[in-house]
N, C-alpha and C positions, 0 to 999 in steps of 0.2 A: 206475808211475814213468816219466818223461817220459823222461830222462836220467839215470843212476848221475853221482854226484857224479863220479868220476874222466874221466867223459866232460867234462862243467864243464870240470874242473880243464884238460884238454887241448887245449878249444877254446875258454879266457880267456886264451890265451897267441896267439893269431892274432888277426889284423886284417884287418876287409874292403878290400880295395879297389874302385876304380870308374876308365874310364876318362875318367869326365867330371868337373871341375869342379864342386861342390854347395853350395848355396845353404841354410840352417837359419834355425832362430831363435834357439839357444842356443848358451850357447857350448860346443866341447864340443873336439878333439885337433884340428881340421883349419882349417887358417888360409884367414883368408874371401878369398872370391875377391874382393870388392869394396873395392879400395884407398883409404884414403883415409876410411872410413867412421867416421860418428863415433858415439861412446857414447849418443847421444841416446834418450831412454826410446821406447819404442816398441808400448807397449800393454802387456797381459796375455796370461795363458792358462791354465786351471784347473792345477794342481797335479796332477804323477802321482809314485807312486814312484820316487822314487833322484832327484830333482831338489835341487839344493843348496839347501838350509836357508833358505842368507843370500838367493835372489832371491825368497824370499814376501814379499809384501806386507803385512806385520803390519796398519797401519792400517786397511787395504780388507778385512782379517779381522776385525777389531774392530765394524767398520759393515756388515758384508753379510754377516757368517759364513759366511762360502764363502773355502777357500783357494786364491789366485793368486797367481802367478810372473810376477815384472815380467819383459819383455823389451826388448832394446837393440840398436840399431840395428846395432852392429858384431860381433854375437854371436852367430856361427855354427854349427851342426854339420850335419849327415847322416842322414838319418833312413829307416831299411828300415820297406818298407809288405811284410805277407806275409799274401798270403790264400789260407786253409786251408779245400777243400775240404770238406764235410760232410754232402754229400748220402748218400742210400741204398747206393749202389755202393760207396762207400768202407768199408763195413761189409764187406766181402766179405776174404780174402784177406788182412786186417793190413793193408790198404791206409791207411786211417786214424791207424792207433798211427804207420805210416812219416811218415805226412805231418806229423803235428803235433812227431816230429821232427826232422825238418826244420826246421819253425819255429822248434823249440826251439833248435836248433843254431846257427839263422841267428842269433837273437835276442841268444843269449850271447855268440857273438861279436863283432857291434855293440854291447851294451851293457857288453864289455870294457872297452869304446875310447869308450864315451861317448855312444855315437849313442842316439837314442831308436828305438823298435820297436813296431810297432803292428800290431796283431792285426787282421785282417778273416775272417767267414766269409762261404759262399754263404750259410749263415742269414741274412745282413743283421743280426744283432745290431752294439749300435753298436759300433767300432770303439775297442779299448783301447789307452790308450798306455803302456809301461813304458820306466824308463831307469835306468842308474845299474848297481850290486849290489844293491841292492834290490829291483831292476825283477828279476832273474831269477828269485826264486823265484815270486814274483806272478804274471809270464809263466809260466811252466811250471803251475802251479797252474794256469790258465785255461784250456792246451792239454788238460792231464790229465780236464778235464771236458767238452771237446768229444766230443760222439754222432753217429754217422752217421744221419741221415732228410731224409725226403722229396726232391722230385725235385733234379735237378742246374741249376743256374742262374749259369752262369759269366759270359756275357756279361751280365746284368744285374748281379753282383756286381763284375765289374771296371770296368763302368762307374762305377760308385756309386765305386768305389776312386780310378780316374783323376780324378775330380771334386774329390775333397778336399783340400782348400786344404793350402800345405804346401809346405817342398822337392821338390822333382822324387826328390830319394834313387837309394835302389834299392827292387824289388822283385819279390815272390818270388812264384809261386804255386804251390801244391804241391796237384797236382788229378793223377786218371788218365784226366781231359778224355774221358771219357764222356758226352760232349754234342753235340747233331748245330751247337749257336753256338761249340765251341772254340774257331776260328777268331778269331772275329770279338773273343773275350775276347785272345785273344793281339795282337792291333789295337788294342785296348783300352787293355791295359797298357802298352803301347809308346808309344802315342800321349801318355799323360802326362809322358815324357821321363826323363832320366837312364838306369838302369842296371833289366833286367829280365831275367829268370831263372823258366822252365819247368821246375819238379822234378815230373817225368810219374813217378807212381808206379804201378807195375802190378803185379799179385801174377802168382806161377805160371801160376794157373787161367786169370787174364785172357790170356795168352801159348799155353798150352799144355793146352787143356781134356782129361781125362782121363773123360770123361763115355761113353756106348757105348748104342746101342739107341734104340729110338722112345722119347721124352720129353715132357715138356710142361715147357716153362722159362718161371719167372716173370721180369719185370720187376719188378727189388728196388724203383722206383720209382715204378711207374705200377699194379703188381700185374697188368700182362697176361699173359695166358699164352698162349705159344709153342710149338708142336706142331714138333718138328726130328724127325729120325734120322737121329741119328752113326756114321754107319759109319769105318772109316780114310780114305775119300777127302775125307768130308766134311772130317772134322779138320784135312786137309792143305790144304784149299783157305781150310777157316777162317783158320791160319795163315798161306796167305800171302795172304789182306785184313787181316791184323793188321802182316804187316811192311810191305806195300804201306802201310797207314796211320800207321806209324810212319815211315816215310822223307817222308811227307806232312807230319807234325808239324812232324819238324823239319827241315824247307825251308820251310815258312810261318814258323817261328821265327827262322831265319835270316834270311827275307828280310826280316823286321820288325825286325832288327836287337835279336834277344830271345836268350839263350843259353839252352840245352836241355840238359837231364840227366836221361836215364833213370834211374830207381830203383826196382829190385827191394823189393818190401814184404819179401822173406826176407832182404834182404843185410843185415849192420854197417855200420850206418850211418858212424859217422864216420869210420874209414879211409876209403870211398867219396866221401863231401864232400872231403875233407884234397886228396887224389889229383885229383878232377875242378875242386874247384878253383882248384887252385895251378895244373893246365894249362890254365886259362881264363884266368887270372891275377887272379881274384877273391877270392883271399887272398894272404897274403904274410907 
């Protein structure tokens, strides 16, 4: 299970916030920045769960049997993009159960409030869209069968991400940025505009290895093996290229004007979110 219902229950009573202005296609709680705009029809877009009834296209089902949602020019919402690590690494540690999460957490609470929520992994599988109450079980069912494999590909995945056509929204990525391109994914994400957020998930072991003696350590990813021996100095020095590179993080995150939250794969999760982000001002 993704979320215990009573987790739901506690974070469909919040609402995201964003310091920017956002632009949608549907209409959904948040009044459209573009005054003046009028009802004019404005295309389509396939049908996702929890999408209101009344804007499918009956006719355009009748003749193409494919279900679409008319859209309108004045009819706006907000839409969180969150992509959910799934490489190898993320197997390690609960690092994965944390991250999807995450997602799940973000998801409910925009799909409280209306906003749509779409799902990206590093897999590249295509990108799902969920909205509505309806959208949530759907979305959690999705996260609940994401596996951790093969290598990690951040920057190719947030690229693909910042690409797709769309509100600017927000977005999330929930990686332990185990990639020598974090960086350049954190560029990435940012560079597609609106509101973005680094949930660096790291387990214990990633922080504070308890391992001792000559080893040979695989690459969860690549399958190389790595001949070390851990003594206590080593350990100490591991540690601190771990904080060294976590002050690294987030100062690259900062200065890309991306907001950063560490997250222990051991901690409660939603007390953790509640807390970091009412003092971010990302909920309310």
């Amino acid at each position: 299970m993704v979320l215990a219902a009573a987790e739901v229950a506690r974070l469909e009573r919040l609402q995201l916030a964003t310091s920017r202005r956002l632009a949608g296609q549907l209409s959904g709680e948040h009044r459209s920045p573009r005054a003046g705009a009028s009802l004019d029809f404005a295309g389509h877009r396939p049908y996702s769960p929890g999408d209101d009834l009344r804007r499918v296209d009956w006719p355009a089902l009748a003749r193409l049997d494919t279900t679409l949602v008319r859209l309108f020019d004045a009819e706006e919402d907000r839409e969180v993009r969150v992509l959910v690590d799934t490489s190898a690494s993320m197997g390690y540690g609960g690092k994965l159960r944390q991250a999807v999460r995450v997602a799940g957490a973000l998801g409910v609470v925009a799909m409280a409030r209306r906003d749509a929520t779409w799902l990206h992994t590093t897999a590249r599988l295509e990108p799902r869209r969920f909205r509505g109450s309806a959208g949530v079980p759907a979305l959690l069912e999705a996260l609940g069968q994401l596996a951790p494999s093969g290598p990690t590909a951040l920057a190719d995945a947030a690229l693909d991400l910042a690409a797709r056509p769309g509100p600017r929204g927000i977005t999330i990525l929930a990686s332990d940025l185990l990639d020598e391109d974090w960086e350049a994914a954190v560029r990435r994400l940012a560079a597609r505009g609106g509101d973005a957020v680094v949930a660096h998930v790291l387990a214990e072991v990633d922080l504070h290895p308890e391992l001792d003696g000559d080893l040979d350590l695989i690459d969860a990813e690549t399958g190389r093996a790595v001949p070390v021996s851990l003594t206590a100095a080593a350990r100490a020095a591991y540690e601190a290229r771990v904080t060294a590179w976590l002050s690294a993080v987030a100062a690259a995150c900062h200065s890309a004007g991306v907001g950063h939250l560490l997250v222990p794969a051991e901690a409660d999760l939603v007390p953790l979110l509640l807390g970091a982000w009412r003092r971010a001002g990302a909920l309310r």
